[in-house]
C-alpha positions, 0 to 999 in steps of 0.5 A: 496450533499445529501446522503442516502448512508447507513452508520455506526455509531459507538461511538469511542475515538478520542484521549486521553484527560487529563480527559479521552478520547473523544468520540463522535458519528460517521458517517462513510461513503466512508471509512472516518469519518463524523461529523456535527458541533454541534458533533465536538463542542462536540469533540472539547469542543467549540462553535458551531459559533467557529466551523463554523468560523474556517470551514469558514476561511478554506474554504476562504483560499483554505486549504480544497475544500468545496465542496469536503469535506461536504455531506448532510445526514439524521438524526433523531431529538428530535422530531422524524423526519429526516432533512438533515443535513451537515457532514464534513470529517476528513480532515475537522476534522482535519484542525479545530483541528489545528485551535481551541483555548481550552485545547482540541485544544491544546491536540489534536495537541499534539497527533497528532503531536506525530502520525506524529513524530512516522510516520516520525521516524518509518515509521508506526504509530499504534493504539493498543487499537483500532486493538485490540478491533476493534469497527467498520470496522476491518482492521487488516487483510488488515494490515497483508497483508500489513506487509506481502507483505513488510516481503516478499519484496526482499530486507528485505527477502535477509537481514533476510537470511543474519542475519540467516546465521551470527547467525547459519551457521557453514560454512558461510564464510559472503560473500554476494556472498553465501548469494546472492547465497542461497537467489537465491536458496529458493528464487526459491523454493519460487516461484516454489511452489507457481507458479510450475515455477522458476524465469527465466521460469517465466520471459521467460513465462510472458514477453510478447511485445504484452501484457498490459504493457509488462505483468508486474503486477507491476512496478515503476513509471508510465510506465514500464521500462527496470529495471522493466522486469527481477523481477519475482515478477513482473509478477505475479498475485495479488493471486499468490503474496498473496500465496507468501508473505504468504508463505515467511513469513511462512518460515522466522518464522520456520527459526527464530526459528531454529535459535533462538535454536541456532544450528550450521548447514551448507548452505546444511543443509540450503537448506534442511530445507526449502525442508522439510519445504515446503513439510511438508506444502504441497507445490512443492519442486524444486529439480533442477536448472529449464530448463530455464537459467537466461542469457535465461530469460535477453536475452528474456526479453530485447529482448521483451521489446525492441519491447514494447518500441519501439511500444510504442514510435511510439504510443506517436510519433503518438498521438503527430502528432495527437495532432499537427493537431488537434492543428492546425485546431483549430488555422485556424478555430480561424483566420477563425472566426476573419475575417470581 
């Protein structure tokens, strides 16, 4: 494939090596590294007829498709002219890293292996120097987002409440109930700041039979569920769930560092905490319990999803029988075309 797609090119460590690291110069195209062979030679400390074998025995054994993983880019030669020359991916990188046979080989497998070990352990894997010192694309405000977005994940902001409430309330009983309870309460002011709702209005609002996927913005698996229409976080939009996470993150860190003070005070004072927390951020304070009850919100959301999913069976019912006798004129046209 030939490509005149602009590129950027940066020279960056690929990982450390005994002597200092390696470094060569990359090509960096549809959010992927691109070298030629000659630069993974380089890269590597082989030759370059050891590179195109190895690429060759990757190819023959199906590890790598080798269409998917070449492009064809312009590059200026020592005489001044352009030639298109084949790039290969970092799939390809990689595959050859766990292929060649040099003392570079051999430390490249070592760091790799402990990235994946650290990933199978930790769930995360990070590069310090490099978000640090970011010497090409720069994601680290998209890994903020990300680090957000699971802070503010349910289950990890009930456990943060729950360890606040052991190390500082004076009448914390350790009942999951009145951490669920509490949890519930900020959970709702959270919300309401950001969308001027509570939980169960927003459910009773946004759970629609009629709409896309019931309304839901998100949802596990590949279709939406009955457990997936009672979380509220499910209907937001992609810009209110930013607010939010930026939001609950906020939160956590003004509430840690109460806690880290180590002053005894009570789930009241609590609640008052984070009303004066989002004021003084200029955010809507929930002052009520809501108009809308959460048996209101499960009693309208079952209640709509069991119009969607019914619709939605009669449509795969429908397109079935479709298939079927689609199915079956092809087979009759087959018979029809075989007789003398």
């Amino acid at each position: 494939m030939n490509d005149n797609t602009p590129a950027s090119q940066s020279r960056i460590d690929f990982f450390p090596a005994p002597d200092g690291n390696i470094r060569v110069q990359v090509r960096f195209v549809d959010e992927t590294a691109w070298l030629t062979q000659k630069l993974m030679a380089d890269l590597f400390q082989v030759s370059v007829p050891t590179i195109n074998e190895h690429l060759r025995n990757i190819f023959a054994d199906r590890e790598l498709v080798e269409e998917a993983v070449i492009r064809n880019f312009r590059i200026t030669a020592s005489d001044g002219k352009e030639y298109l020359t084949k790039h290969y991916s970092l799939d390809s990188i990689i595959a050859v890293g766990y292929r060649v046979r040099s003392s570079v080989g051999v430390q490249f497998r070592r760091w790799a292996t402990q990235r994946l070990r650290e990933f199978m352990v930790k769930g995360f894997t990070m590069d310090d120097e490099r978000l640090m010192n970011p010497g090409g694309w720069d994601h680290f405000d998209e890994l903020l987002e990300r680090i957000r977005a699971i802070r503010a994940s349910e289950k990890r902001f009930y456990q943060k409440i729950k360890d606040l409430f052991a190390q500082t309330s004076a009448d914390y009983d350790g009942s999951s109930e009145t951490a669920h309870n509490f949890f519930k309460t900020i959970q709702n002011k959270m919300l309401y700041a950001i969308t001027g709702k509570t939980a169960a209005q927003i459910v009773v609002e946004r759970a629609n039979a009629a709409a896309p996927n019931m309304g839901l913005t998100s949802f596990k698996g590949a279709v939406a569920r009955k457990g997936d229409v009672l979380t509220s976080k499910n209907y937001l939009q992609q810009d209110e769930l930013s607010r939010l996470d930026r939001l609950v993150t906020m939160f956590l860190d003004h509430a840690e560092d109460r806690a880290e003070k180590r002053q005894r005070i009570t789930m009241q004072e609590w609640v008052g905490i984070a009303d004066r927390f989002l004021e003084f951020n200029e955010w809507q304070v929930l002052t009520n319990a809501g108009t809308v009850s959460r048996l209101q919100a499960e009693e309208h959301a079952h209640g709509e999803y069991r119009t969607f999913d019914n619709a939605r069976r009669q449509r795969e019912l429908e397109q079935a029988e479709i298939e079927a006798e689609r199915d079956f004129e092809e087979l009759v046209k087959g018979v029809e075309g075989r007789k003398p």
